[in-house]
C-alpha positions, 0 to 999 in steps of 0.5 A: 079768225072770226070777223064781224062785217057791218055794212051800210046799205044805203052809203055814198052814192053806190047804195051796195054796188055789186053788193060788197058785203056779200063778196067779201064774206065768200072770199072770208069764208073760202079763206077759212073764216068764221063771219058774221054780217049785220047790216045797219038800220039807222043812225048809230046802228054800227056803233052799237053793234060794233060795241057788243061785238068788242065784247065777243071774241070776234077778231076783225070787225069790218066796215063796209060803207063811207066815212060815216060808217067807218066811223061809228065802227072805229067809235066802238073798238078805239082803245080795245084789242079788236081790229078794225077792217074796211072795204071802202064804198062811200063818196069821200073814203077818206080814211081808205084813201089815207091807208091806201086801202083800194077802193075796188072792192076786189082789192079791197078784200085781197087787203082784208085778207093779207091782215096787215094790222098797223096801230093809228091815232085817233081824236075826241071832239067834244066827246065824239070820236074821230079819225081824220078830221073835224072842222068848224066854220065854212066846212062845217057849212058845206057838210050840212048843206051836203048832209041835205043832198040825195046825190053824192060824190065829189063834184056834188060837194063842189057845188054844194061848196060853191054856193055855200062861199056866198052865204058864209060868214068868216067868223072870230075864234079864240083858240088854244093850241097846248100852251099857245092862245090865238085869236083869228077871223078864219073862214075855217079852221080844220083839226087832222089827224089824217091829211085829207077830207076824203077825195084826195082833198088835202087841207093838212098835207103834213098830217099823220095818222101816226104822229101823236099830234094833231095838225090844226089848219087855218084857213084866212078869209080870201077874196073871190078872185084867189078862190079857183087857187085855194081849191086846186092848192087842197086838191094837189096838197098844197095849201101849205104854199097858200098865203091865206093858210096857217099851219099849227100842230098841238096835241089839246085844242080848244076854240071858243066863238061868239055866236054858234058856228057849223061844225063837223065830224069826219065829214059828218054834220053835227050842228053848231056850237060855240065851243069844242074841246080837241083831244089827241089819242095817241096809237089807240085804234088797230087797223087792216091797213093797205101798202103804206110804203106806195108811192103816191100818183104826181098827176091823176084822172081824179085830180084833173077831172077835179080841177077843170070842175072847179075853174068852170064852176069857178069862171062861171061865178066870174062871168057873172060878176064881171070879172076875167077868167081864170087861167090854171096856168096864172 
């Protein structure tokens, strides 16, 4: 088989650790592959490799990076007969995580090379692909203010999360879902076709890549005190339970705002609008998946590590504001 790597060398906070692109084309190579390796250059750089590639007889055109480049990748082969590959090494690995791709490298390619080819959704936003979520309100704030960051990783977003709760304003949508009109001050509204952000951060947990449908969750303005909880609910997918949530599924969504809000792609920032357009595009991307039939850990370091960040963060806000701590057990 011919297969296409595009990497990312400066993706998430790993910036090639251990130089994955170059493991994984050995272990194709010994397997008796033809490959090709291309890194990229700049914004798009991937997509519009991944496009002339499409023309090619390339087979497999594998993603080595994050979200952001998975993405640009996948942007090119939705709707074609190529494959998609990813060896996960980002900060989030949401779709990696939503196929139970490892993110150890070694594992990773041991996947590639099994090639259990599996069909997926996919969505459009006002024309730009994507795979598992996009959001417009206060995740759509946090990506811009991570977009700014050189750190990366799961507690740097927290803190990005943390400071930008204050200066977030819920704000009024007019939203169509198929046929249903609402109209809600949310403090923000997400669009899944994967279950989770990326780090295990669930905010649709009944989501599937494989469903035809796109879950829509709305998340209710809440106040500071229940904060703590609505964080530890999106990391032990639970925000189903959450008071402040509402669930709705649909397959064409618009949504309409007064003034123009922060919005995002697949965790990517990109800009404000006062208007998008969501459309599902049923089994139209080819992917190397993992072991689907796993079953998920109940309880893991992750989350733990997760959830003491989060009340600490949490219980330092509270001592400043004169409020009592939170108790996870509460």
């Amino acid at each position: 088989m011919k297969f296409l790597i595009i990497t990312n060398p400066t993706s998430g906070s790993k910036v090639l650790k251990g130089r994955p692109h170059e493991k994984t084309a050995l272990a194709l190579l010994n397997a008796g592959h033809e490959v090709r390796v291309v890194s990229t250059e700049y914004a798009g750089h991937a997509t519009e490799v991944a496009i002339e590639a499409c023309k090619s007889d390339v087979d497999v055109i594998c993603a080595i990076g994050g979200d952001g480049t998975v993405n640009e990748v996948a942007s090119a082969l939705i709707g074609s007969d190529k494959v998609l590959g990813i060896i996960p090494n980002g900060s989030g690995n949401g779709l990696a995580r939503e196929l139970n791709i490892p993110l150890n490298t070694d594992s990773a390619i041991e996947t590639l090379l099994n090639h259990s080819v599996v069909t997926i959704d996919s969505c459009r936003v006002n024309d730009r692909p994507f795979l598992c979520t996009c959001g417009i309100g206060f995740d759509g704030s946090v990506s811009e203010e991570f977009s700014e960051s050189s750190i990366r990783g799961p507690i740097v977003y927290i803190k990005d999360s943390v400071q930008t709760f204050f200066s977030h304003t819920p704000a009024t949508y007019h939203l169509k879902i198929d046929d249903k009109a609402i109209t809600t001050k949310a403090f923000l509204i997400a669009f899944a076709n994967a279950s989770q952000y990326g780090n295990n951060a669930f905010i649709a947990p009944n989501a599937s890549l494989t469903d035809g449908i796109i879950d829509v969750t709305i998340i209710k303005e809440f106040p500071i005190v229940d904060a703590a909880q609505v964080a530890i609910q999106l990391f032990s997918k639970g925000l189903d339970q959450n008071p402040y949530t509402e669930l709705y599924q649909g397959k064409e969504i618009s949504v309409t705002t007064d003034t123009p809000i922060p919005y995002h792609v697949d965790g990517e920032a990109v800009g404000s609008t006062d208007s998008i357009q969501i459309k599902m595009l049923p089994a139209s991307l080819k992917v190397i998946s993992g072991d689907l039939t796993a079953s998920e850990e109940t309880v893991s370091d992750f989350f733990n590590s997760i959830t003491n960040n989060i009340i600490g963060l949490h219980n330092d806000l509270m001592s400043k504001l004169g409020i009592r701590h939170f108790d996870q057990d509460e």
